[in-house]
Biopython code that builds the backbone (N, CA, C, O; Angstrom):
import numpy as np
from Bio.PDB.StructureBuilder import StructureBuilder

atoms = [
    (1, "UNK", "N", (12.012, -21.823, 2.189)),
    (1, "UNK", "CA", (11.364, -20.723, 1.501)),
    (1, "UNK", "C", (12.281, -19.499, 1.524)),
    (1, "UNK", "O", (12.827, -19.121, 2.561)),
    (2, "UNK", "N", (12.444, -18.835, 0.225)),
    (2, "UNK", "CA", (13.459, -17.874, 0.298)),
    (2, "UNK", "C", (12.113, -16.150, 1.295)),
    (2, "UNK", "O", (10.925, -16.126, 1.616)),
    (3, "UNK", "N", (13.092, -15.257, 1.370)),
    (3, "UNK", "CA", (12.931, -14.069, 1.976)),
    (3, "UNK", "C", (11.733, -13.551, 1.061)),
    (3, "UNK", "O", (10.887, -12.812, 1.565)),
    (4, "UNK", "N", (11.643, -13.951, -0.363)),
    (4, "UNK", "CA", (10.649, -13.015, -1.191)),
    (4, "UNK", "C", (9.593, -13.922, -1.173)),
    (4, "UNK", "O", (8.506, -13.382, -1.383)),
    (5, "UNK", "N", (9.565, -14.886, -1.027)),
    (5, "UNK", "CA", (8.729, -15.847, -0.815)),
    (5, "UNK", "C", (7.681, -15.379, 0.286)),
    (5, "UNK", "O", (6.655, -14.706, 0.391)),
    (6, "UNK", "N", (8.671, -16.237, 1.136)),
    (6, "UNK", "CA", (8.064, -15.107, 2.805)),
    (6, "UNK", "C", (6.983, -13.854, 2.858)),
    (6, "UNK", "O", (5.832, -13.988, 3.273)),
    (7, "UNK", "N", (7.528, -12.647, 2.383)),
    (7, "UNK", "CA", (6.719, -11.881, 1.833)),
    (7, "UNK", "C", (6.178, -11.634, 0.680)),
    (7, "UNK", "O", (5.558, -10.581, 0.527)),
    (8, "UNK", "N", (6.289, -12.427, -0.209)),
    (8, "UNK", "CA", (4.610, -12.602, -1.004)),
    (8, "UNK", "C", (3.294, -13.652, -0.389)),
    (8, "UNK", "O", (2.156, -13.730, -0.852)),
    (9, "UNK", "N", (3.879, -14.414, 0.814)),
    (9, "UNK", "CA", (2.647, -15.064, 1.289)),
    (9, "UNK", "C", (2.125, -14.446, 2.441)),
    (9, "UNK", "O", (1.017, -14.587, 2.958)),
    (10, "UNK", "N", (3.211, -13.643, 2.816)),
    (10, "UNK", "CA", (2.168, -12.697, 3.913)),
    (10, "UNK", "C", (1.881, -11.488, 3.768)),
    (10, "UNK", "O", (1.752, -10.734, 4.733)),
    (11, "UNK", "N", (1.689, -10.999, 2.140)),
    (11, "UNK", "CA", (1.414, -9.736, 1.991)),
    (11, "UNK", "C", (0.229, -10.064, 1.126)),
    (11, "UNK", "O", (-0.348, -9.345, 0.309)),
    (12, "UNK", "N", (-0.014, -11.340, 1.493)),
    (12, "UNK", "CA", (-1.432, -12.231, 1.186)),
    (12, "UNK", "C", (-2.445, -11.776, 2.297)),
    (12, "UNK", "O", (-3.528, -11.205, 2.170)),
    (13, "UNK", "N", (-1.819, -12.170, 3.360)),
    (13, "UNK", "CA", (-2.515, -12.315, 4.439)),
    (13, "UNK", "C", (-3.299, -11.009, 4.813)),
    (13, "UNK", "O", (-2.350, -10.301, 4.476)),
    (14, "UNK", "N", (-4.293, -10.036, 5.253)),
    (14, "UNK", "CA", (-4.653, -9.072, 6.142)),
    (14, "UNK", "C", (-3.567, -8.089, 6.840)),
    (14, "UNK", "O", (-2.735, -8.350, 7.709)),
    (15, "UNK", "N", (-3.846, -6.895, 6.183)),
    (15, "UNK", "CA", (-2.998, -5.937, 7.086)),
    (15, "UNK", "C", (-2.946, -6.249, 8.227)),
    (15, "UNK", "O", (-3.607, -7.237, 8.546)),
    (16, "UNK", "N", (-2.104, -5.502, 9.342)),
    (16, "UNK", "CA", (-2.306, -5.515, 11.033)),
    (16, "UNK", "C", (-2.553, -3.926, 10.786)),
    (16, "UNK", "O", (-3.224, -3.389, 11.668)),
    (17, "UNK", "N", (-2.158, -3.175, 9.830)),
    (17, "UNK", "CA", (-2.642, -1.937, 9.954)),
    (17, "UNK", "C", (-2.350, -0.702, 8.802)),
    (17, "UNK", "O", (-1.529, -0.856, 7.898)),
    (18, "UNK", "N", (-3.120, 0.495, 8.973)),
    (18, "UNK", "CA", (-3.123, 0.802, 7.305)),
    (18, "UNK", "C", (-2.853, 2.325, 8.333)),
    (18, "UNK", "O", (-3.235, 2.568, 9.478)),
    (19, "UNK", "N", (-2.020, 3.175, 7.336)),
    (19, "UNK", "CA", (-1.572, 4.709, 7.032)),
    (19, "UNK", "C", (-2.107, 5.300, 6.094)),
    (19, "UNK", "O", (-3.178, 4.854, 5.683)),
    (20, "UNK", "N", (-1.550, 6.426, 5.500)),
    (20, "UNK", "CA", (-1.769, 7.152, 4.287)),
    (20, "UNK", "C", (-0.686, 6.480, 3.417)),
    (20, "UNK", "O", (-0.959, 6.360, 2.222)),
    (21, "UNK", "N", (0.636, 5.975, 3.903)),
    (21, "UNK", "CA", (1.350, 5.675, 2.506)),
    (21, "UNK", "C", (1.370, 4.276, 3.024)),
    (21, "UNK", "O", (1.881, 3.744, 2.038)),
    (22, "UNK", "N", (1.191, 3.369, 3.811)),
    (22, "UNK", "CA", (1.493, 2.151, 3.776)),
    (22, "UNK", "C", (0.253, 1.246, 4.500)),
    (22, "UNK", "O", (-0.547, 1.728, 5.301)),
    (23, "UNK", "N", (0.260, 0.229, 4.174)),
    (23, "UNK", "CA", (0.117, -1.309, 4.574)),
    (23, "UNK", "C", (1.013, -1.780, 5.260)),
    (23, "UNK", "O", (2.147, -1.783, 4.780)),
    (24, "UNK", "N", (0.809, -2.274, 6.475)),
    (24, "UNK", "CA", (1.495, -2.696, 7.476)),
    (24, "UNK", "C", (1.352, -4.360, 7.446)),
    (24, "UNK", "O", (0.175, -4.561, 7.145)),
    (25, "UNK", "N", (1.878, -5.359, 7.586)),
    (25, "UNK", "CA", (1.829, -6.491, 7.531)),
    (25, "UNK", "C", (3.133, -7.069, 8.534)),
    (25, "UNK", "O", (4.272, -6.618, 8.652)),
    (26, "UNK", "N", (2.286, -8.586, 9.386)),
    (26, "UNK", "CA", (3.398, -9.415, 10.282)),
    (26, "UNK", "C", (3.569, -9.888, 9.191)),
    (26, "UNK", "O", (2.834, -9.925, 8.205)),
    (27, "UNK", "N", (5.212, -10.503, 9.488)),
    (27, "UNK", "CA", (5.407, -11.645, 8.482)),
    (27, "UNK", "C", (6.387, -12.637, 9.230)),
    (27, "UNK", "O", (6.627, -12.208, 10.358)),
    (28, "UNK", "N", (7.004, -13.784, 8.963)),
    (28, "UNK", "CA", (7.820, -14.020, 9.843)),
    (28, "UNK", "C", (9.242, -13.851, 10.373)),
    (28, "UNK", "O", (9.768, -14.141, 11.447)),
    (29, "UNK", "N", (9.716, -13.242, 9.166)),
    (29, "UNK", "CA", (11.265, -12.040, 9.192)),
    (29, "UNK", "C", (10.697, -11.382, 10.157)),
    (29, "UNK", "O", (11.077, -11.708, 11.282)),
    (30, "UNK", "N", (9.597, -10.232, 10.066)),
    (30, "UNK", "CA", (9.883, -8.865, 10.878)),
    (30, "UNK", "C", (8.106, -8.218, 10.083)),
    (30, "UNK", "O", (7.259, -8.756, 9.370)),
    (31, "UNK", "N", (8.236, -6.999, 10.641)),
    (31, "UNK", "CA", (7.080, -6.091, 9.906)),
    (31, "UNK", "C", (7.672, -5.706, 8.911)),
    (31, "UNK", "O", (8.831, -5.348, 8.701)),
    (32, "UNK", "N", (6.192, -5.872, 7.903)),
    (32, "UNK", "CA", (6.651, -5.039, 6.221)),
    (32, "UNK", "C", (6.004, -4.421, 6.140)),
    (32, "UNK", "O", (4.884, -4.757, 6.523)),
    (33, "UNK", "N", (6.161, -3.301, 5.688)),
    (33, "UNK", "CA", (5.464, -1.420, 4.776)),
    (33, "UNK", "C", (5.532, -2.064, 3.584)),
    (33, "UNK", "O", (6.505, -2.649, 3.109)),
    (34, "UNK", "N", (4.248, -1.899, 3.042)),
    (34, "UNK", "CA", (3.766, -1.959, 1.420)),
    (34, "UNK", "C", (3.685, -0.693, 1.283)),
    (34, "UNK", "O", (2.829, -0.059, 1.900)),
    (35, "UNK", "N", (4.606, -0.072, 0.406)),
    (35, "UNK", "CA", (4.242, 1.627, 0.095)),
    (35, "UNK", "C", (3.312, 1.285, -0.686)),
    (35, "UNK", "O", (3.461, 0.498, -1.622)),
    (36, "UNK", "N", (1.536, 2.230, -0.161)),
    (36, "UNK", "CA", (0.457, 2.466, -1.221)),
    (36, "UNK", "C", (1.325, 3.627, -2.797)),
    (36, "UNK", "O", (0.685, 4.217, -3.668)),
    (37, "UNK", "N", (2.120, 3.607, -2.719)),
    (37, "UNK", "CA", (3.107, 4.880, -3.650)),
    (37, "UNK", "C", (3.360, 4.260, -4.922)),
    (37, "UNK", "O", (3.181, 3.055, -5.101)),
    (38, "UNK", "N", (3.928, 5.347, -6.148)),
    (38, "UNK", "CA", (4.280, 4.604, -7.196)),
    (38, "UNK", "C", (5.491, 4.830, -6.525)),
    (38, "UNK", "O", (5.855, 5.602, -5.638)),
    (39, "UNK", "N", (6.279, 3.500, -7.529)),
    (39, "UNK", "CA", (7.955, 3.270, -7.112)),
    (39, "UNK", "C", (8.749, 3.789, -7.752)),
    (39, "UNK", "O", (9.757, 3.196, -8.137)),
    (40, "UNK", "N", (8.436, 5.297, -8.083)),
    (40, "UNK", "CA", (9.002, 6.093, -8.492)),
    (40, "UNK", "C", (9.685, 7.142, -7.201)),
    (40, "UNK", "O", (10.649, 7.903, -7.281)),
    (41, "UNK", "N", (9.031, 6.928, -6.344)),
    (41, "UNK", "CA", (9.668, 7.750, -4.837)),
    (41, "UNK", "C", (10.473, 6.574, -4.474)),
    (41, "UNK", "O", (10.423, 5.345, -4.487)),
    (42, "UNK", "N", (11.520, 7.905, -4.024)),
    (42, "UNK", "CA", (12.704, 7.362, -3.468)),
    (42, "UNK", "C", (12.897, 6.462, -2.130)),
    (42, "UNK", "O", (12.358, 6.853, -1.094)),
    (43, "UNK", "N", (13.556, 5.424, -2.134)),
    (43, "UNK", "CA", (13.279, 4.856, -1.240)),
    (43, "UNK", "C", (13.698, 5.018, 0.321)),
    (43, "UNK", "O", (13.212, 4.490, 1.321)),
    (44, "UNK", "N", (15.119, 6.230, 0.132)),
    (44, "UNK", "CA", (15.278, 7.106, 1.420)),
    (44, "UNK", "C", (13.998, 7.383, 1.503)),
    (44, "UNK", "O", (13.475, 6.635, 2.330)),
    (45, "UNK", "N", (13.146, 8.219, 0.958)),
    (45, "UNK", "CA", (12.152, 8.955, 1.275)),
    (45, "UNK", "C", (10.816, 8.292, 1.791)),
    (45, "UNK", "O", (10.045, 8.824, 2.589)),
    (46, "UNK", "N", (10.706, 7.403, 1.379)),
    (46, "UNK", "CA", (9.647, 5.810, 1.866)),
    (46, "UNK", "C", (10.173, 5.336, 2.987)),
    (46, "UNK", "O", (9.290, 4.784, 3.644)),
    (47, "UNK", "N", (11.449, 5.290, 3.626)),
    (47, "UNK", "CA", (11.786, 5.139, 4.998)),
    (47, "UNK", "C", (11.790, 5.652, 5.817)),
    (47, "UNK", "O", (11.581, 5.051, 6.871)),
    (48, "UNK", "N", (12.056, 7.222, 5.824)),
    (48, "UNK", "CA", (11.714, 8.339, 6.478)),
    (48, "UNK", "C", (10.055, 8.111, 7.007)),
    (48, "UNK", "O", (9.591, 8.165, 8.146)),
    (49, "UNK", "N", (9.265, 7.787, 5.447)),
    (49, "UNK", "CA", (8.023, 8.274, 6.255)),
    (49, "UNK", "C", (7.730, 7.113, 6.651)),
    (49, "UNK", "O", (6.851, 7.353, 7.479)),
    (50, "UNK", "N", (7.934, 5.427, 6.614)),
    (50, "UNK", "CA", (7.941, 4.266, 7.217)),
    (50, "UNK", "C", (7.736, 4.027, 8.830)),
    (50, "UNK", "O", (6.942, 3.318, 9.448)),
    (51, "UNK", "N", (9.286, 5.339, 9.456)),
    (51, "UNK", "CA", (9.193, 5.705, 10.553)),
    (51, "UNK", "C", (8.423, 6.534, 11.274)),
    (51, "UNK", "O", (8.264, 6.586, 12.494)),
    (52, "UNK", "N", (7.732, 7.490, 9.989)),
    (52, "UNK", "CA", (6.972, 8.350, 10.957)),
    (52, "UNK", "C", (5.385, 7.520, 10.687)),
    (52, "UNK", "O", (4.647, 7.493, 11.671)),
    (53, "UNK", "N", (5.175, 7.251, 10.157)),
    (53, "UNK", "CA", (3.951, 6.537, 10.458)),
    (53, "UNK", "C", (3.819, 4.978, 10.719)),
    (53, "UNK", "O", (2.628, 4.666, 10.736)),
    (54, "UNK", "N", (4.582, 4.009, 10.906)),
    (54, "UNK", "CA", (5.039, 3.000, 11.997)),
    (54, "UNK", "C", (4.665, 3.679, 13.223)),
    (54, "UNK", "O", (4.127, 2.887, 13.996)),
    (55, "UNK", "N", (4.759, 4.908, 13.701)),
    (55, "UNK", "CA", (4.083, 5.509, 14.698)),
    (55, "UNK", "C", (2.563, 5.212, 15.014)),
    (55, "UNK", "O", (2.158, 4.482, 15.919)),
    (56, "UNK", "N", (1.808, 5.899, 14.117)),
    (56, "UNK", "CA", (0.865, 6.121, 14.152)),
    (56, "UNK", "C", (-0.226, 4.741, 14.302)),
    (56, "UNK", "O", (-1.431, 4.889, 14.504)),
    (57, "UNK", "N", (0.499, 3.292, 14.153)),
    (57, "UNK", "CA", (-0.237, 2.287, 14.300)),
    (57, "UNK", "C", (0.498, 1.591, 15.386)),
    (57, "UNK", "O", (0.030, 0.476, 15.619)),
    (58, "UNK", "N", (2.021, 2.099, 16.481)),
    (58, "UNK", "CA", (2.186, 1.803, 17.584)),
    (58, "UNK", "C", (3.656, 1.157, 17.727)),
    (58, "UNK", "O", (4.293, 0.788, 18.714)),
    (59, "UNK", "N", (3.929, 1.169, 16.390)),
    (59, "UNK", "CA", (5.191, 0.456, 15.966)),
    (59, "UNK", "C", (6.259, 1.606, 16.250)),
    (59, "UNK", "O", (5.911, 2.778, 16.103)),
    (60, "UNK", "N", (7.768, 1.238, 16.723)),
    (60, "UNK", "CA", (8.875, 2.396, 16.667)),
    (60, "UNK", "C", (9.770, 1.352, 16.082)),
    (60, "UNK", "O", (10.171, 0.297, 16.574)),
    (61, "UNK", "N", (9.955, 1.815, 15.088)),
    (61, "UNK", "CA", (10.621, 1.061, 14.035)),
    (61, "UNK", "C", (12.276, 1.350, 14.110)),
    (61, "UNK", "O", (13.152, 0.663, 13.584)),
    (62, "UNK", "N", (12.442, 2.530, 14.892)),
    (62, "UNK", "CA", (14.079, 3.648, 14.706)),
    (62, "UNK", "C", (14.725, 2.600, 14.758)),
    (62, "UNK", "O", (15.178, 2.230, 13.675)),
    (63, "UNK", "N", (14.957, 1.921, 15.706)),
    (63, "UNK", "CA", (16.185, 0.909, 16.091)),
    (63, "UNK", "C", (16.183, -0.437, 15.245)),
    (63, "UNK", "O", (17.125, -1.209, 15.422)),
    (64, "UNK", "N", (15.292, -0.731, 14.437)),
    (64, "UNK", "CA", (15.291, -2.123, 13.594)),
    (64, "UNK", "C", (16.087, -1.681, 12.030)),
    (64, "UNK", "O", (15.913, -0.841, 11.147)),
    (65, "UNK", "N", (17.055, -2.829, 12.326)),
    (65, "UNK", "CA", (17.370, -3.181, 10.986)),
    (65, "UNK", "C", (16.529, -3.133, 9.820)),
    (65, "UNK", "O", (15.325, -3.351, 9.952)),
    (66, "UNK", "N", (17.007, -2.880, 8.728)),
    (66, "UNK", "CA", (15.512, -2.577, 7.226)),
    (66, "UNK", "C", (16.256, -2.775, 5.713)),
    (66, "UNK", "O", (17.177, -2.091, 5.269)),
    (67, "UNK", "N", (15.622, -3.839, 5.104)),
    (67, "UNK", "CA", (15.848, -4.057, 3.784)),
    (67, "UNK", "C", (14.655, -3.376, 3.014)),
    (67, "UNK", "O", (13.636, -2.997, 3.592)),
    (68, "UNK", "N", (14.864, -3.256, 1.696)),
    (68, "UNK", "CA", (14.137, -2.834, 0.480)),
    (68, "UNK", "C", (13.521, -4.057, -0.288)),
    (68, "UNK", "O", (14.233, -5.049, -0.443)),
    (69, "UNK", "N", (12.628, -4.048, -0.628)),
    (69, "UNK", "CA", (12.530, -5.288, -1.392)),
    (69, "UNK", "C", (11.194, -4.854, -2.453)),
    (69, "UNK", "O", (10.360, -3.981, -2.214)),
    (70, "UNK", "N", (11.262, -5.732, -3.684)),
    (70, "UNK", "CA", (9.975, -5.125, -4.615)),
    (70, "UNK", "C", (8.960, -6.781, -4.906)),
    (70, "UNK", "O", (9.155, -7.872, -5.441)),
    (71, "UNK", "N", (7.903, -6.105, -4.202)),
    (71, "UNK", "CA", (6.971, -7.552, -4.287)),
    (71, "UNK", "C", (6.079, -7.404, -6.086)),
    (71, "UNK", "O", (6.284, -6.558, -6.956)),
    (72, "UNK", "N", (5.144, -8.537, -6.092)),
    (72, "UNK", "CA", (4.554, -8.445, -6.921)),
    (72, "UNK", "C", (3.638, -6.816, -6.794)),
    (72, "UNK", "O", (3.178, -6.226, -7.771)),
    (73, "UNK", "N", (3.543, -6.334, -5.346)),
    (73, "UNK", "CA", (2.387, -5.266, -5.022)),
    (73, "UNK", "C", (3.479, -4.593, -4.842)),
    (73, "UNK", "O", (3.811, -5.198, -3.822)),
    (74, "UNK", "N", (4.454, -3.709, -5.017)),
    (74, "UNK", "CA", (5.260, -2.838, -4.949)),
    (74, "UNK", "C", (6.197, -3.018, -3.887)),
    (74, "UNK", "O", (6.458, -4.142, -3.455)),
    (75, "UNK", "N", (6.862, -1.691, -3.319)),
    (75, "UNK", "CA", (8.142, -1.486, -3.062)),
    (75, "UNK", "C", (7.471, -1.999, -1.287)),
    (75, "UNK", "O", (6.562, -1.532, -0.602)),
    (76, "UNK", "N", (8.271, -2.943, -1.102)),
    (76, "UNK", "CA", (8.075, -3.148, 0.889)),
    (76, "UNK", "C", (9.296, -2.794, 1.400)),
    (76, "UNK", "O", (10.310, -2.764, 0.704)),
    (77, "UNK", "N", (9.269, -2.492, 2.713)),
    (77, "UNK", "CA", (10.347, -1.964, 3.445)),
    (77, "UNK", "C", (10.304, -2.991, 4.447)),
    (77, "UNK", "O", (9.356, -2.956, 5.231)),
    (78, "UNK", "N", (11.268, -4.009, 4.575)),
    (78, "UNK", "CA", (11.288, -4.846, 6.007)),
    (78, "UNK", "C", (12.059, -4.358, 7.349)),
    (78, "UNK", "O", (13.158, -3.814, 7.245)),
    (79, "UNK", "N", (11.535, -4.540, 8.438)),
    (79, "UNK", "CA", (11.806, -3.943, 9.168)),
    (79, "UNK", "C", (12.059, -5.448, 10.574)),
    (79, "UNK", "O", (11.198, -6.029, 11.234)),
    (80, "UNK", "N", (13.706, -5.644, 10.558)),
    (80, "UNK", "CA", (13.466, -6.812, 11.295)),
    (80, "UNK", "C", (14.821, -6.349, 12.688)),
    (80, "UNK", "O", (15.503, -5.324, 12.701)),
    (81, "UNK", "N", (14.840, -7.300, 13.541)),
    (81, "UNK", "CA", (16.053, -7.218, 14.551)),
    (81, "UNK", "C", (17.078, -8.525, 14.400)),
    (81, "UNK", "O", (18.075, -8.614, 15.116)),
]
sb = StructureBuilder()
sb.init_structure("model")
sb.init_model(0)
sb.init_chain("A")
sb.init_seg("    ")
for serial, (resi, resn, name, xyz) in enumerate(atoms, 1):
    if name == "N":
        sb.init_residue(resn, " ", resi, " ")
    sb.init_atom(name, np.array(xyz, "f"), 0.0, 1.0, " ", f" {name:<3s}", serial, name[0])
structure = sb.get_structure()
């Protein structure tokens, strides 16, 4: 199963946890941010706040590696080691 694969079947599955701009989801890469956003914001700017609210549901995301990726449900941010 390729990487986009991956996360279109687990952005199936139940959040683990919800923000103001994201959907939080396990997957088996790593955690993904579904920006609730149009994908018209920048995606520096969707990582910035990735990190600050990855906080707020317990996650410290600073030190993980992070791809961009665009699902059928918008822009996800993977966040893996």
């Amino acid at each position: 199963m390729s990487t986009q694969e991956l996360l279109e079947a687990s952005l199936k599955e139940p959040a683990i946890g919800q923000t103001s701009k994201f959907q939080w989801h396990a997957t088996p890469i790593g955690i993904a941010a579904l920006s609730k956003q149009e994908l018209s914001v920048s995606e520096n700017s969707s990582y910035e706040d990735a990190l600050k609210e990855g906080l707020e549901v317990g996650l410290d995301l600073s030190r993980e590696e992070r791809e961009s990726h665009y699902s059928k449900k918008g822009l996800v941010i993977l966040f893996y080691s």
